[in-house]
N, C-alpha and C positions, 0 to 999 in steps of 0.2 A: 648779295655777293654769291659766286659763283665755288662750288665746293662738294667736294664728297664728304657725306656724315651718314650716319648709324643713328638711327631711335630704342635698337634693343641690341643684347647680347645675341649673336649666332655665327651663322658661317655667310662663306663670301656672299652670298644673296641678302644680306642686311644693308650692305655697301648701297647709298642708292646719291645720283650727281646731282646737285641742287643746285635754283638757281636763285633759290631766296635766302638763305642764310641770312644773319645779322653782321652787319662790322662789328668785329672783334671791340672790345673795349681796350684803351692803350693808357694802362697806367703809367706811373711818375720817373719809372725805374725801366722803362718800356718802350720799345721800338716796335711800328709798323711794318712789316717785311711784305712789298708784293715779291711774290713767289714765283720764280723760274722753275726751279726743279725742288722734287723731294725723296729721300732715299724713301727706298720701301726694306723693310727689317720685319727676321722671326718677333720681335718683341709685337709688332701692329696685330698680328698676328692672335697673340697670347692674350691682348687688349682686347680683342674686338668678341675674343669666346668668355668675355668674363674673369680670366684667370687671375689677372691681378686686382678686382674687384675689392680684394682685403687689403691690398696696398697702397693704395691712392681713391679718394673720393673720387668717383665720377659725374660725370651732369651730364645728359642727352641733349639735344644731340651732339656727338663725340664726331670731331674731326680726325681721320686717321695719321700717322706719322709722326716723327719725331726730329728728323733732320730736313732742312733746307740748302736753298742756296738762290738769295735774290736780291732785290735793290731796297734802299728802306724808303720806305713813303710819306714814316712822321716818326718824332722821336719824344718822347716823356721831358716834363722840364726840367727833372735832377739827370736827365741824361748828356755825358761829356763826351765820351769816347766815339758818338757817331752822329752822322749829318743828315740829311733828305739826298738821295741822290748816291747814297755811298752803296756797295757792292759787296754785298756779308757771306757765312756761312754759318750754319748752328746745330748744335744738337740741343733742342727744345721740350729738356726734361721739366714740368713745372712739379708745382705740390699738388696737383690733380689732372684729370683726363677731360679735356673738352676741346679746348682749340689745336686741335695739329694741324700737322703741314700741309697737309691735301687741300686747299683753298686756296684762292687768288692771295688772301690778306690773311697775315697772322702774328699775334703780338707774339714779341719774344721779348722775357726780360735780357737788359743788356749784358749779364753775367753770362750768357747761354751762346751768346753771339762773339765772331772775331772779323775780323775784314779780309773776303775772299780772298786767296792766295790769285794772283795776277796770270802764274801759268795755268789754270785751271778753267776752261769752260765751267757755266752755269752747273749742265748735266752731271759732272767729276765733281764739283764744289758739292752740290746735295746728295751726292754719295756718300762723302769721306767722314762726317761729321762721328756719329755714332761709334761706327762699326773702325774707326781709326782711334777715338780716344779710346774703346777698349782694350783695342793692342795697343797703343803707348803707356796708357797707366798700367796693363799688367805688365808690359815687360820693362819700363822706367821704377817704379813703386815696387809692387809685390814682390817682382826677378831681379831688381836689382843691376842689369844687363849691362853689362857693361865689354871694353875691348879684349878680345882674344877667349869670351866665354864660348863655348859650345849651347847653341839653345837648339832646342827641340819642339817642333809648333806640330801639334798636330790640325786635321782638315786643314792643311795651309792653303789650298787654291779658292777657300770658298773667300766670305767679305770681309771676316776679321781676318781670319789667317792669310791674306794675300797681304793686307797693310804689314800684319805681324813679321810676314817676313823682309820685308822689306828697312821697317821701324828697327830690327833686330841687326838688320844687315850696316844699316847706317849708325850704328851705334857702337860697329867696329866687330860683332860678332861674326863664329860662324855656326850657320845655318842650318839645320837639318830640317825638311819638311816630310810631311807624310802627306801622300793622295792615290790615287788610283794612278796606273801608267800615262795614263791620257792626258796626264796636267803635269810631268814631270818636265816637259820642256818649256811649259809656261812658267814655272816656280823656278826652274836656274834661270830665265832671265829677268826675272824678280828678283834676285840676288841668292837665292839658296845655295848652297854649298855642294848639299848632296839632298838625293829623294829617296823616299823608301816607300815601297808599298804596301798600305796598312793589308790587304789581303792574301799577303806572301808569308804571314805568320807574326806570333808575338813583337812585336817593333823591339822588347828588352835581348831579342836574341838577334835580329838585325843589325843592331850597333856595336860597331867595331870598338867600345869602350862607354861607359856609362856618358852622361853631358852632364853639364853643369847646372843647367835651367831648364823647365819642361812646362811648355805652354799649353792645356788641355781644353780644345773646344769639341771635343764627342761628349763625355763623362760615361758615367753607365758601366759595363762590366768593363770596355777598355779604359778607364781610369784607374782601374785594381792595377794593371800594370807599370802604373808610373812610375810608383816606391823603386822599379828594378830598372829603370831609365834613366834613374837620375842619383848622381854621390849624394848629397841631401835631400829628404823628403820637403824640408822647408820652401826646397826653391821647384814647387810645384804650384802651379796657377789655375784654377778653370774658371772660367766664367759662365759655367752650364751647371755647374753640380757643384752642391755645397759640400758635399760628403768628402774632397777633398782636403776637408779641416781636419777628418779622422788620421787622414794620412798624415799630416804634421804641415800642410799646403796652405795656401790663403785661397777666399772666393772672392774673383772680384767683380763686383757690381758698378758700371760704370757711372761716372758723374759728370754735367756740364763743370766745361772749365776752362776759361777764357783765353789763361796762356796758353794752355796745351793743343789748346785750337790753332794757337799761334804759331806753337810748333811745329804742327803736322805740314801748315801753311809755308811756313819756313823750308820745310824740307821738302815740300812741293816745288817752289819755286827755285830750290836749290838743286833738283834733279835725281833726289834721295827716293821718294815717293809718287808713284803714279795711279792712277786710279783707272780700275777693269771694269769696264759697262756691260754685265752681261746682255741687259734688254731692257731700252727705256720706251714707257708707255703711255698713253694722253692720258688727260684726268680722267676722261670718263670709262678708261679700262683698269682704275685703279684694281678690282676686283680678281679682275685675270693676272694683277702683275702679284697679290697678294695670294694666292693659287699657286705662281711658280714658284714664288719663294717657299710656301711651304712643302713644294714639292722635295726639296733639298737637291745639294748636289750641284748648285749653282755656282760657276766658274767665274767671278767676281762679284758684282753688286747688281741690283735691279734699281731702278729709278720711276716717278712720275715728271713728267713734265708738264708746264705750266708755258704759253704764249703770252 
Protein backbone atom coordinates (compact mmCIF):
# COMPACT_ATOMS: atom_id res chain seq x y z
CA UNK A 1 0.00 0.00 0.00
CA UNK A 2 1.03 3.29 -1.10
CA UNK A 3 1.50 5.91 1.98
CA UNK A 4 3.52 8.40 3.96
CA UNK A 5 4.99 7.12 7.42
CA UNK A 6 7.55 8.08 10.04
CA UNK A 7 10.00 5.15 11.72
CA UNK A 8 11.08 7.87 14.54
CA UNK A 9 10.32 11.10 16.25
CA UNK A 10 11.79 14.47 14.28
CA UNK A 11 11.16 17.11 11.92
CA UNK A 12 9.74 17.19 8.37
CA UNK A 13 12.80 14.91 7.09
CA UNK A 14 11.36 11.76 9.02
CA UNK A 15 8.18 11.99 6.56
CA UNK A 16 9.35 9.40 4.03
CA UNK A 17 6.41 7.94 0.86
CA UNK A 18 6.17 4.31 0.81
CA UNK A 19 5.20 1.92 -1.34
CA UNK A 20 5.06 -1.16 0.96
CA UNK A 21 3.06 -0.35 3.88
CA UNK A 22 0.62 -3.22 5.05
CA UNK A 23 -3.29 -2.99 4.63
CA UNK A 24 -4.60 -1.60 7.54
CA UNK A 25 -6.55 -4.26 9.61
CA UNK A 26 -10.47 -3.49 9.57
CA UNK A 27 -12.08 -4.41 12.53
CA UNK A 28 -15.77 -5.25 13.51
CA UNK A 29 -16.86 -1.52 14.29
CA UNK A 30 -14.65 -0.51 11.15
CA UNK A 31 -14.78 0.90 7.69
CA UNK A 32 -12.06 0.83 5.05
CA UNK A 33 -11.79 4.35 3.50
CA UNK A 34 -9.68 4.70 0.05
CA UNK A 35 -8.64 8.22 0.56
CA UNK A 36 -9.16 11.20 -1.69
CA UNK A 37 -8.01 13.90 0.38
CA UNK A 38 -6.50 14.53 3.92
CA UNK A 39 -6.57 17.69 5.96
CA UNK A 40 -3.10 18.58 7.18
CA UNK A 41 -3.43 20.19 10.99
CA UNK A 42 -0.82 21.92 13.70
CA UNK A 43 -1.78 18.59 15.80
CA UNK A 44 0.47 16.17 12.73
CA UNK A 45 2.69 18.38 13.63
CA UNK A 46 2.86 18.09 17.47
CA UNK A 47 2.70 14.13 16.57
CA UNK A 48 5.31 13.60 14.54
CA UNK A 49 8.03 15.80 17.19
CA UNK A 50 7.07 13.29 19.83
CA UNK A 51 4.87 15.85 21.85
CA UNK A 52 2.00 13.80 22.47
CA UNK A 53 4.04 10.72 23.09
CA UNK A 54 2.58 10.76 26.92
CA UNK A 55 -0.93 10.88 25.40
CA UNK A 56 -1.64 8.22 23.31
CA UNK A 57 0.52 4.83 22.74
CA UNK A 58 2.24 4.98 19.51
CA UNK A 59 3.45 1.96 17.14
CA UNK A 60 5.97 2.91 14.08
CA UNK A 61 5.59 3.22 11.56
CA UNK A 62 3.02 6.16 12.31
CA UNK A 63 0.72 7.26 9.26
CA UNK A 64 0.38 11.05 9.44
CA UNK A 65 -3.14 12.95 9.75
CA UNK A 66 -6.26 12.81 11.27
CA UNK A 67 -9.08 13.88 8.93
CA UNK A 68 -10.20 12.56 5.61
CA UNK A 69 -12.52 12.48 2.99
CA UNK A 70 -13.14 9.42 0.48
CA UNK A 71 -15.10 6.29 -0.68
CA UNK A 72 -15.24 3.26 1.62
CA UNK A 73 -13.99 0.10 0.23
CA UNK A 74 -15.14 -2.50 3.16
CA UNK A 75 -17.10 -2.28 6.11
CA UNK A 76 -16.67 -4.34 9.65
CA UNK A 77 -19.78 -6.76 10.25
CA UNK A 78 -21.40 -4.85 13.24
CA UNK A 79 -21.28 -2.07 10.81
CA UNK A 80 -24.92 -0.41 9.79
CA UNK A 81 -24.67 3.13 9.04
CA UNK A 82 -22.41 2.67 5.77
CA UNK A 83 -21.93 0.54 2.55
CA UNK A 84 -18.93 -0.27 -0.07
CA UNK A 85 -19.28 2.55 -2.48
CA UNK A 86 -20.54 5.21 -0.10
CA UNK A 87 -18.71 8.71 0.10
CA UNK A 88 -17.59 9.78 3.97
CA UNK A 89 -15.69 12.30 5.81
CA UNK A 90 -13.93 12.00 9.24
CA UNK A 91 -11.90 13.03 11.83
CA UNK A 92 -10.01 9.87 12.74
CA UNK A 93 -9.07 10.40 16.41
CA UNK A 94 -8.34 6.66 17.69
CA UNK A 95 -6.95 5.51 21.20
CA UNK A 96 -3.33 5.47 19.53
CA UNK A 97 -1.14 6.77 16.76
CA UNK A 98 -0.47 4.52 13.76
CA UNK A 99 -2.75 4.42 10.94
CA UNK A 100 -3.53 8.16 9.72
CA UNK A 101 -4.77 9.48 6.85
CA UNK A 102 -1.92 9.97 4.61
CA UNK A 103 -2.42 6.55 2.83
CA UNK A 104 -4.45 5.15 0.01
CA UNK A 105 -6.37 2.82 2.68
CA UNK A 106 -7.42 3.60 6.20
CA UNK A 107 -9.51 2.00 8.84
CA UNK A 108 -11.87 4.39 10.47
CA UNK A 109 -13.94 3.17 13.34
CA UNK A 110 -17.61 4.17 12.35
CA UNK A 111 -18.24 6.53 15.33
CA UNK A 112 -15.40 8.84 13.61
CA UNK A 113 -17.04 8.95 10.24
CA UNK A 114 -20.39 10.90 8.66
CA UNK A 115 -21.37 10.69 4.86
CA UNK A 116 -19.78 13.41 2.91
CA UNK A 117 -21.95 16.44 2.73
CA UNK A 118 -23.07 16.41 -1.32
CA UNK A 119 -21.93 20.16 -1.78
CA UNK A 120 -18.52 19.59 -0.97
CA UNK A 121 -15.76 18.28 -3.31
CA UNK A 122 -13.47 15.42 -2.01
CA UNK A 123 -10.53 18.44 -1.24
CA UNK A 124 -13.28 20.82 1.11
CA UNK A 125 -14.74 17.30 2.69
CA UNK A 126 -10.83 16.33 4.05
CA UNK A 127 -10.44 19.79 5.22
CA UNK A 128 -13.47 20.36 7.44
CA UNK A 129 -13.35 17.42 9.73
CA UNK A 130 -10.98 18.44 12.51
CA UNK A 131 -10.54 21.93 12.52
CA UNK A 132 -14.70 22.29 12.16
CA UNK A 133 -15.78 20.04 14.96
CA UNK A 134 -13.39 22.27 17.17
CA UNK A 135 -15.37 25.33 16.33
CA UNK A 136 -18.68 23.73 16.54
CA UNK A 137 -18.21 22.12 19.96
CA UNK A 138 -16.58 25.23 21.47
CA UNK A 139 -18.96 27.49 20.43
CA UNK A 140 -22.26 24.84 20.61
CA UNK A 141 -20.96 23.24 24.24
CA UNK A 142 -18.41 25.46 26.02
CA UNK A 143 -20.04 29.12 24.60
CA UNK A 144 -23.22 28.07 24.61
CA UNK A 145 -23.82 30.44 21.17
CA UNK A 146 -26.66 31.07 20.78
CA UNK A 147 -28.97 34.14 18.58
CA UNK A 148 -28.28 37.76 18.99
CA UNK A 149 -24.96 36.85 21.28
CA UNK A 150 -22.02 39.00 20.37
CA UNK A 151 -18.97 36.38 20.07
CA UNK A 152 -15.43 37.22 19.77
CA UNK A 153 -13.11 34.68 17.66
CA UNK A 154 -9.80 35.47 17.74
CA UNK A 155 -7.06 34.35 14.65
CA UNK A 156 -10.53 33.95 12.78
CA UNK A 157 -8.91 33.70 9.11
CA UNK A 158 -6.72 30.93 9.85
CA UNK A 159 -8.58 26.83 9.88
CA UNK A 160 -10.51 26.81 12.99
CA UNK A 161 -11.31 30.26 13.23
CA UNK A 162 -12.63 30.73 9.59
CA UNK A 163 -15.19 27.59 10.37
CA UNK A 164 -15.78 29.57 13.70
CA UNK A 165 -16.95 32.17 12.24
CA UNK A 166 -19.09 31.14 10.13
CA UNK A 167 -20.52 28.05 12.62
CA UNK A 168 -20.99 31.43 15.04
CA UNK A 169 -22.76 33.35 12.24
CA UNK A 170 -25.29 30.51 11.47
CA UNK A 171 -26.27 30.21 14.84
CA UNK A 172 -27.82 33.54 14.62
CA UNK A 173 -24.81 35.62 16.23
CA UNK A 174 -22.91 38.59 15.75
CA UNK A 175 -19.40 38.34 14.79
CA UNK A 176 -16.31 39.93 15.72
CA UNK A 177 -13.16 38.58 14.35
CA UNK A 178 -9.52 39.42 14.89
CA UNK A 179 -6.71 39.15 11.93
CA UNK A 180 -4.23 41.19 10.25
CA UNK A 181 -5.78 43.88 7.64
CA UNK A 182 -5.14 41.64 4.86
CA UNK A 183 -8.03 39.06 5.78
CA UNK A 184 -10.53 41.51 6.95
CA UNK A 185 -12.40 41.33 3.58
CA UNK A 186 -12.04 37.66 3.58
CA UNK A 187 -13.86 37.25 7.23
CA UNK A 188 -17.00 39.76 6.26
CA UNK A 189 -17.63 37.57 3.56
CA UNK A 190 -17.57 34.66 5.93
CA UNK A 191 -20.07 36.35 7.78
CA UNK A 192 -18.29 38.43 10.41
CA UNK A 193 -19.94 41.44 11.43
CA UNK A 194 -16.96 43.56 12.18
CA UNK A 195 -12.81 42.99 12.04
CA UNK A 196 -10.41 44.34 14.25
CA UNK A 197 -6.74 44.31 14.12
CA UNK A 198 -5.03 42.20 16.62
CA UNK A 199 -1.76 44.67 15.97
CA UNK A 200 -3.62 48.04 16.34
CA UNK A 201 -3.56 47.44 20.27
CA UNK A 202 -5.14 45.58 23.27
CA UNK A 203 -8.50 44.12 21.28
CA UNK A 204 -10.29 44.94 25.24
CA UNK A 205 -9.85 48.67 24.20
CA UNK A 206 -10.86 48.11 20.51
CA UNK A 207 -14.47 47.02 21.46
CA UNK A 208 -17.04 49.31 21.47
CA UNK A 209 -18.74 47.27 24.55
CA UNK A 210 -17.48 43.94 26.24
CA UNK A 211 -19.21 40.46 24.03
CA UNK A 212 -20.87 37.98 25.33
CA UNK A 213 -18.53 34.81 24.30
CA UNK A 214 -14.76 34.91 23.43
CA UNK A 215 -13.34 32.30 21.33
CA UNK A 216 -9.41 31.97 21.97
CA UNK A 217 -7.05 30.38 19.38
CA UNK A 218 -3.58 32.38 20.20
CA UNK A 219 -3.40 31.59 24.15
CA UNK A 220 -0.15 32.88 25.56
CA UNK A 221 0.22 36.49 26.93
CA UNK A 222 -3.00 37.60 24.54
CA UNK A 223 -5.33 35.33 26.46
CA UNK A 224 -4.51 37.58 29.97
CA UNK A 225 -6.60 39.83 27.97
CA UNK A 226 -9.87 37.98 27.71
CA UNK A 227 -11.16 38.43 31.40
CA UNK A 228 -11.63 42.31 29.89
CA UNK A 229 -13.46 41.20 26.46
CA UNK A 230 -15.92 39.46 27.74
CA UNK A 231 -19.22 40.28 30.69
CA UNK A 232 -18.35 36.56 31.98
CA UNK A 233 -15.12 35.02 32.25
CA UNK A 234 -17.07 31.70 32.13
CA UNK A 235 -17.90 32.12 28.41
CA UNK A 236 -14.21 32.02 27.43
CA UNK A 237 -12.85 29.10 25.25
CA UNK A 238 -9.40 28.12 23.96
CA UNK A 239 -8.40 25.38 22.53
CA UNK A 240 -4.60 26.24 22.60
CA UNK A 241 -4.00 26.84 26.33
CA UNK A 242 -5.33 25.18 29.32
CA UNK A 243 -4.54 28.21 31.61
CA UNK A 244 -7.78 29.42 30.55
CA UNK A 245 -9.48 27.41 33.37
CA UNK A 246 -7.48 30.00 35.86
CA UNK A 247 -9.49 32.52 34.23
CA UNK A 248 -12.87 30.93 35.13
CA UNK A 249 -12.95 29.61 31.00
CA UNK A 250 -13.27 26.05 29.76
CA UNK A 251 -10.25 24.10 27.43
CA UNK A 252 -11.61 22.43 24.71
CA UNK A 253 -10.14 19.46 23.36
CA UNK A 254 -11.69 18.26 20.40
CA UNK A 255 -13.52 14.88 19.91
CA UNK A 256 -14.77 12.54 16.90
CA UNK A 257 -18.37 12.88 16.74
CA UNK A 258 -20.65 11.55 14.36
CA UNK A 259 -23.66 13.79 14.61
CA UNK A 260 -21.76 16.79 14.75
CA UNK A 261 -20.01 15.70 11.51
CA UNK A 262 -23.55 15.76 10.49
CA UNK A 263 -23.92 19.06 11.40
CA UNK A 264 -21.19 20.76 9.94
CA UNK A 265 -22.46 18.65 6.76
CA UNK A 266 -25.75 19.84 7.07
CA UNK A 267 -24.77 23.31 7.08
CA UNK A 268 -22.59 22.71 4.25
CA UNK A 269 -24.91 21.75 2.06
CA UNK A 270 -27.35 24.25 3.38
CA UNK A 271 -25.01 27.27 2.40
CA UNK A 272 -24.15 28.10 6.05
CA UNK A 273 -20.53 26.83 5.72
CA UNK A 274 -17.81 26.83 3.15
CA UNK A 275 -14.37 25.64 3.16
CA UNK A 276 -11.00 27.88 2.33
CA UNK A 277 -8.21 25.74 0.46
CA UNK A 278 -5.23 27.55 1.19
CA UNK A 279 -2.84 24.84 -0.74
CA UNK A 280 -3.51 21.28 -1.54
CA UNK A 281 -0.56 19.04 -2.18
CA UNK A 282 0.15 15.27 -3.62
CA UNK A 283 1.11 12.79 -1.24
CA UNK A 284 4.52 12.69 -1.74
CA UNK A 285 4.86 16.46 -0.70
CA UNK A 286 3.17 15.60 2.43
CA UNK A 287 6.33 17.10 4.05
CA UNK A 288 6.36 20.48 2.51
CA UNK A 289 2.48 20.98 3.18
CA UNK A 290 3.38 19.98 7.02
CA UNK A 291 6.25 23.04 6.84
CA UNK A 292 3.46 25.50 5.72
CA UNK A 293 1.25 24.69 8.23
CA UNK A 294 3.70 25.08 10.76
CA UNK A 295 4.92 28.09 9.23
CA UNK A 296 1.53 29.77 10.67
CA UNK A 297 -0.44 32.44 9.32
CA UNK A 298 -2.24 30.41 6.88
CA UNK A 299 -5.49 31.93 5.39
CA UNK A 300 -7.77 28.67 5.47
CA UNK A 301 -6.84 25.03 5.40
CA UNK A 302 -4.02 22.99 3.70
CA UNK A 303 -4.93 19.58 2.39
CA UNK A 304 -3.12 16.32 0.90
CA UNK A 305 -4.45 14.70 -1.96
CA UNK A 306 -4.96 11.37 -2.87
CA UNK A 307 -5.87 10.07 -6.86
Amino acid sequence: MRGVAYDRFGGPEVLQLREDLPEPPVGPDAVLVRVRAAGVNPVDIGIREGHLAGAFPHHFPIVPGWDLAGVVEQVGPAVVDFAPGDEVFGYLRRDDVQWGTAAELVPAPQRCIAHKPESLGFSEAGALPLAGLTAYQALTEALDVGEGDRVLVHRAAGGVGFFAVQIAAALGAHVIGTASPRNHGFLRDAGAAEVLDYNAGPISEQLSEPVDAVLDLIGGPALGDAPDQVRDPARIASIVDPVVRDLGGRYVFVRPDQHDLEELGRMADAGQLRVAIAKAFPLDQVADAQRLVAEGHVRGKVVVTLS
